[in-house]
C-alpha positions as CSV (number, residue, x, y, z in Angstrom):
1,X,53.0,84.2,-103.1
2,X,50.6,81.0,-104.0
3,X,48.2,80.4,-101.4
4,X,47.9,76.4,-100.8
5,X,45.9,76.3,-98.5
6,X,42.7,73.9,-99.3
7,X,39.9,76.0,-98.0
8,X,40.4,78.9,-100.4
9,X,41.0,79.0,-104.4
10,X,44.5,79.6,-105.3
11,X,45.2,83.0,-106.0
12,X,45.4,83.5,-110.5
13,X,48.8,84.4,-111.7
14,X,47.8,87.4,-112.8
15,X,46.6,88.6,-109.9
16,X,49.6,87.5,-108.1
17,X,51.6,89.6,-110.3
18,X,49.6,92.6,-110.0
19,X,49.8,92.3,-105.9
20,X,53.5,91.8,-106.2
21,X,54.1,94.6,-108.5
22,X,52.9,96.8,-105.6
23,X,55.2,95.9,-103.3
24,X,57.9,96.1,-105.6
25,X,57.1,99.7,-106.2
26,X,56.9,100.7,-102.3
27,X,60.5,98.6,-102.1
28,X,62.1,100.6,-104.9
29,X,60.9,104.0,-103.3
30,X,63.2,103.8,-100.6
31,X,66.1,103.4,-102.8
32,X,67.4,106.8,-102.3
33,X,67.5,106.3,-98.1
34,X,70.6,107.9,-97.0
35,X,70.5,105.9,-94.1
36,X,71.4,102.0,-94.8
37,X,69.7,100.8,-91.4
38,X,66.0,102.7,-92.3
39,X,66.5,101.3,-95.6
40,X,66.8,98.1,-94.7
41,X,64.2,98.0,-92.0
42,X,61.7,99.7,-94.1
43,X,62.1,97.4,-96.6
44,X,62.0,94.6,-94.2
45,X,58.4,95.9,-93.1
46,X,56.6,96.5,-96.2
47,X,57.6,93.2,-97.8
48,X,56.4,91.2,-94.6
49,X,53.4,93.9,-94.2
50,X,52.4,93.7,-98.1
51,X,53.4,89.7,-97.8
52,X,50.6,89.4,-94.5
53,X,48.1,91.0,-96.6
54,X,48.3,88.9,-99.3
55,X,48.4,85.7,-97.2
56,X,45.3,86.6,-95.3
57,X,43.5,87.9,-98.0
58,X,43.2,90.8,-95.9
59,X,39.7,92.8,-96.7
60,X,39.6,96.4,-97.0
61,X,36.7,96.1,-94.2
62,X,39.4,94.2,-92.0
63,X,41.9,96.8,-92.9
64,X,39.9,99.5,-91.6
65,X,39.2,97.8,-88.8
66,X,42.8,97.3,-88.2
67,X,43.3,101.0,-88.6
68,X,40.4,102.4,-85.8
69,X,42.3,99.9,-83.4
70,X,45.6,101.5,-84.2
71,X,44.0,104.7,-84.0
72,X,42.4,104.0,-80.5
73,X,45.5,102.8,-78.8
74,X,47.1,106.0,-80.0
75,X,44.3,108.1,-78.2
76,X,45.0,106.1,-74.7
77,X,48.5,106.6,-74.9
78,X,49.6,109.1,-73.0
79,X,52.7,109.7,-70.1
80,X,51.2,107.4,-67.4
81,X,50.0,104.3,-70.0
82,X,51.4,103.0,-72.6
83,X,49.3,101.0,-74.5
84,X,51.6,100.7,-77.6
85,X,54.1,99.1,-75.2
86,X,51.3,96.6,-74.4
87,X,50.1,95.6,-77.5
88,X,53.8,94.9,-78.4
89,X,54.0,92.7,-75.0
90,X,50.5,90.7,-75.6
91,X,51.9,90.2,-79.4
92,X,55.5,88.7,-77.9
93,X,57.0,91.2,-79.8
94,X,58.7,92.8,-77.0
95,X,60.2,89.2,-75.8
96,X,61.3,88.7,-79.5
97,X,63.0,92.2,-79.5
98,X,64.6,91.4,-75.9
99,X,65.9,87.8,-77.4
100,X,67.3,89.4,-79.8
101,X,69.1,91.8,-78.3
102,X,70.7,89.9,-75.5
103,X,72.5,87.0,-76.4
104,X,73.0,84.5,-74.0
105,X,76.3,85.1,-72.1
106,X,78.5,82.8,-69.8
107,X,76.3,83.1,-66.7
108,X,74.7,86.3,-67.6
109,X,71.2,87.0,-65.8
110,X,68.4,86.4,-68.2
111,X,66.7,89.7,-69.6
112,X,62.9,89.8,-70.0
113,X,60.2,92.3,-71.1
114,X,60.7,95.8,-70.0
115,X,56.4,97.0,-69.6
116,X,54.6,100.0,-69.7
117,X,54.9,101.2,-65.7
118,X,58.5,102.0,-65.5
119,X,58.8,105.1,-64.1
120,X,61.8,107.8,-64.3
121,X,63.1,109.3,-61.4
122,X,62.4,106.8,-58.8
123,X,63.1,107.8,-54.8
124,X,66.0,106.2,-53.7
125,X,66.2,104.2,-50.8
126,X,69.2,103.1,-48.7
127,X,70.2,99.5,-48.1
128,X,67.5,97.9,-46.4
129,X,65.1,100.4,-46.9
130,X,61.5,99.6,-47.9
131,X,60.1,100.7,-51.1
132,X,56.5,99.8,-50.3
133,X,55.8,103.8,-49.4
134,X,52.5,102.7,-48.2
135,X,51.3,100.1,-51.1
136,X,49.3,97.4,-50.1
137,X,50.8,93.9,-49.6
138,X,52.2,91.6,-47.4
139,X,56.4,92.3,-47.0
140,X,59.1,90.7,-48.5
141,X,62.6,91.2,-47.7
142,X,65.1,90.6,-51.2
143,X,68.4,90.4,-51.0
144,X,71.6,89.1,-53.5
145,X,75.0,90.6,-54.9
146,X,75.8,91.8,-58.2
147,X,78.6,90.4,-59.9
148,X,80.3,90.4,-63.4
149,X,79.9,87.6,-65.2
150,X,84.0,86.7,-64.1
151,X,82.4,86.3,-60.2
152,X,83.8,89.5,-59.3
153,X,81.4,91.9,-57.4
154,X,79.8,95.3,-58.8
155,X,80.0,97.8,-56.8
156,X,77.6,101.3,-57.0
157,X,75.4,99.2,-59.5
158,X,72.3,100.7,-59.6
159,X,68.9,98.2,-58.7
160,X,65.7,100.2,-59.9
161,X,63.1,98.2,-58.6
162,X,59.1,98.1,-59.1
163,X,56.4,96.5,-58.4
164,X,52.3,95.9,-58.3
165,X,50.6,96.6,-55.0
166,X,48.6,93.3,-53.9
167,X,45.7,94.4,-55.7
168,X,47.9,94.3,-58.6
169,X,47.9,97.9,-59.4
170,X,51.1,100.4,-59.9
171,X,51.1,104.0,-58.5
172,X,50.9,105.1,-61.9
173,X,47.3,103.5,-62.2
174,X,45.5,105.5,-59.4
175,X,45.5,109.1,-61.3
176,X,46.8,110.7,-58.5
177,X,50.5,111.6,-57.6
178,X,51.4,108.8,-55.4
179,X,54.7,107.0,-55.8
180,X,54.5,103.3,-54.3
181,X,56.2,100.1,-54.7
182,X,59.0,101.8,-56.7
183,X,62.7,103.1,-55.6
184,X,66.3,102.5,-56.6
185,X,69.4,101.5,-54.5
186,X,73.2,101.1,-55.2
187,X,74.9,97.7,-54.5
188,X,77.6,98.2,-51.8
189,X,81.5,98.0,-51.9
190,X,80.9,94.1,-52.0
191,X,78.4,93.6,-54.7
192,X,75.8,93.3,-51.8
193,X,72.0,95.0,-52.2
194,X,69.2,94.3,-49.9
195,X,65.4,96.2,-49.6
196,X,62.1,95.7,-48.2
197,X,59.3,95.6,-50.9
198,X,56.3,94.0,-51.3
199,X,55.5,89.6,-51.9
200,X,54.6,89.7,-55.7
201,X,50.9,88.6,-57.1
202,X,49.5,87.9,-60.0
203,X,47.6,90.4,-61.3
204,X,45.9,91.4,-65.0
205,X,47.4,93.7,-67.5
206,X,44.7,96.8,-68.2
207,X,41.9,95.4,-70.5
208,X,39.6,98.0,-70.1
209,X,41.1,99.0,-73.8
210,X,41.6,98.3,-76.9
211,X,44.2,95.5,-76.0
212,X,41.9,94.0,-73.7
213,X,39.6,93.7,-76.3
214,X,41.7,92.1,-78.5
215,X,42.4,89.3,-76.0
216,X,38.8,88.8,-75.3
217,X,38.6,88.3,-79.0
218,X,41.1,86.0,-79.4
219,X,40.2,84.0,-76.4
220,X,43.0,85.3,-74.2
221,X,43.8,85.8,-70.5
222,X,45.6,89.1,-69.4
223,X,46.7,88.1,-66.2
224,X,50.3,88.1,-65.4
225,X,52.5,85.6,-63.4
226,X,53.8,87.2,-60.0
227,X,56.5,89.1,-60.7
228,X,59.1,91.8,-59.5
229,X,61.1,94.2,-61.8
230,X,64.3,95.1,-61.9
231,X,66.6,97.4,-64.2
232,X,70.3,96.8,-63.2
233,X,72.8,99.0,-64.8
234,X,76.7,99.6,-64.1
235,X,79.3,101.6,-66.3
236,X,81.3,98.5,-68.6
237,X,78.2,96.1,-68.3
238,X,75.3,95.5,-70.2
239,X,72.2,97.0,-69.0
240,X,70.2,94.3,-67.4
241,X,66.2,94.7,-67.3
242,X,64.7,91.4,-66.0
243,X,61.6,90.1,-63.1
244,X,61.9,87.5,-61.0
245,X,58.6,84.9,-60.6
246,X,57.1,83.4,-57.8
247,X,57.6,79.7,-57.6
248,X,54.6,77.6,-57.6
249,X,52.4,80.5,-59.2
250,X,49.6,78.8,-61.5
251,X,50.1,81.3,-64.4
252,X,53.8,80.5,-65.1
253,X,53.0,78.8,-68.0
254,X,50.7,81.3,-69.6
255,X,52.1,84.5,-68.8
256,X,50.3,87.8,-71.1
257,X,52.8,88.7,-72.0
258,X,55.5,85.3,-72.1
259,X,57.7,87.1,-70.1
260,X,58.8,84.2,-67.8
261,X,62.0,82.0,-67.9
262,X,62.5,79.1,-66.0
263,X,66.4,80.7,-64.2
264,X,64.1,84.1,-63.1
265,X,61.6,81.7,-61.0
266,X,62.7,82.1,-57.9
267,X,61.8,80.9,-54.1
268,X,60.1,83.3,-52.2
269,X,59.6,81.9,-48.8
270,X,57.3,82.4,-46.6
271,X,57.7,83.2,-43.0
272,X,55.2,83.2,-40.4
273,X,54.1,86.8,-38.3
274,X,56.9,85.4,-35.6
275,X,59.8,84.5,-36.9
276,X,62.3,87.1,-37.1
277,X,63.3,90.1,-39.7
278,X,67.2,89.6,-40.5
279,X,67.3,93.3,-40.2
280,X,65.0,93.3,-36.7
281,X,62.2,95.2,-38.3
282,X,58.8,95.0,-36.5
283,X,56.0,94.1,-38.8
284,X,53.5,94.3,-36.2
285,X,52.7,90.6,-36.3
286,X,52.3,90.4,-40.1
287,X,53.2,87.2,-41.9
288,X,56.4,88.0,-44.8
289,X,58.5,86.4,-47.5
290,X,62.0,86.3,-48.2
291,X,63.9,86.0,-51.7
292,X,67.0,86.1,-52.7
293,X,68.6,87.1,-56.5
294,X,71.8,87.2,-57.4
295,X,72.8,88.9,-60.1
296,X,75.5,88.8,-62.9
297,X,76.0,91.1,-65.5
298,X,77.1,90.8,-68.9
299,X,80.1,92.7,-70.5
300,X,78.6,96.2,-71.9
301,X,78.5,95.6,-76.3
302,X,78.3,91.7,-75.7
């Protein structure tokens, strides 16, 4: 690879030739893969890996820099954080991955980045039931249908569905056993879902690690746009895992992690302490939102 660039001397032929012939012999060593695909993505990565070092002019210092970071965010990994999954969210390699695998589709709901606080085994709730189980925050009612992307409604799809507390924390961050702001419900005979949760707010990804270090470096923010999750899946359809953004929120533009697109920003609209719950739930004179998402689901394979 000739290096062009004007601040540094161009890299002697010889030299080049020598790097090169490295990478040529880690290429040819995975020639007798039985598996095509690792084949090919191994390949892939250490020509774009050996091709990076090269460009950079990476230094062995740098490399073992690289290496004690890698090595740290191993060391806080663990069943409740995932700080892998956040380093490949901060990078936009998460969103790249999700681009790629969902092709747009007819009127298909947008995917976006999965995160690290998905949870298995969430409690479900009933329609209209509130997944708040005591988190913090002002309530929001959301409501919408499921539907293929033909129009017709999905029935028994299931809506996992989590979120931050207002001091933008998940359960998963208190280190206790607490299960908040997360649940699952099954769209009715009509395509219909509707729940109680909590009115979305922006809120930082953990920086107290070696991520957050890294976007301190780089002169990065790691707050996120106010946002809800949602995982929808139904036999025959493509497994949908999206948010939906709060209109009007400041950091839409310069979300962490670049999850947001402009057909998940949605209205949540607020309503004062008096005006009525469409399900007559008594809030105690507590101001709410109300949102609504409909959702359409693309063919499973597509």
């Amino acid at each position: 690879m000739n290096d062009t660039r004007t601040d540094r001397e161009p890299v002697p032929a010889e030299q080049r030739e020598r790097e090169e012939q490295v990478t040529r012999q880690v290429l040819a060593s995975f020639d007798g893969c039985a598996d095509p695909r690792l084949r090919e993505i191994m390949r892939s990565l250490v020509g774009h890996l050996h091709a990076f070092v090269r460009d950079v002019r990476l230094t062995e210092d740098e490399w073992a820099k690289g290496i004690e970071f890698l090595t740290r965010t191993g060391h806080l990994t663990d069943d409740r954080r995932q700080e892998f999954i956040l380093l490949s969210d901060v990078l936009g390699a998460s969103m790249q991955t999700v681009a790629v695998n969902n092709a747009a589709y007819g009127d298909a709901t947008e995917a976006t980045v999965f995160g690290p606080f998905f949870v298995e085994d969430s409690p479900e709730i009933a329609q209209g039931g509130d997944l708040a189980f005591g988190a913090a925050g002002e309530p929001c009612w959301v409501e919408g249908t499921v539907t293929d992307d033909a129009g017709e409604p999905v029935a028994g799809a299931r809506i996992e569905v989590w979120e931050a507390d207002e001091d933008g924390f998940y359960d998963t961050q208190y280190g206790d056993d607490r299960t908040a702001a997360r649940a699952h419900l099954f769209s009715d005979s009509e395509g219909r879902y509707r729940f109680w949760g909590l009115t979305p707010t922006p809120y930082p990804i953990p920086h107290d690690g070696p991520v957050g270090g890294l976007l301190a470096a780089t002169g990065r923010s790691p707050m996120r746009a106010s946002h809800l999750h949602f995982m929808v899946s139904a036999p025959a359809r493509r497994t949908l895992v999206t948010h939906i953004f709060v209109r009007g929120d400041e950091l839409l533009d310069r979300d962490s992690v670049f999850g947001v697109k402009e057909s998940l920003v949605k209205d949540f609209v607020a309503q004062p302490p008096d005006a009525p719950t469409p399900d007559g739930r008594d809030l105690g004179g507590r101001s709410w939102s109300r949102v609504r998402f409909d959702i359409v689901l693309a063919p499973d394979g597509t």
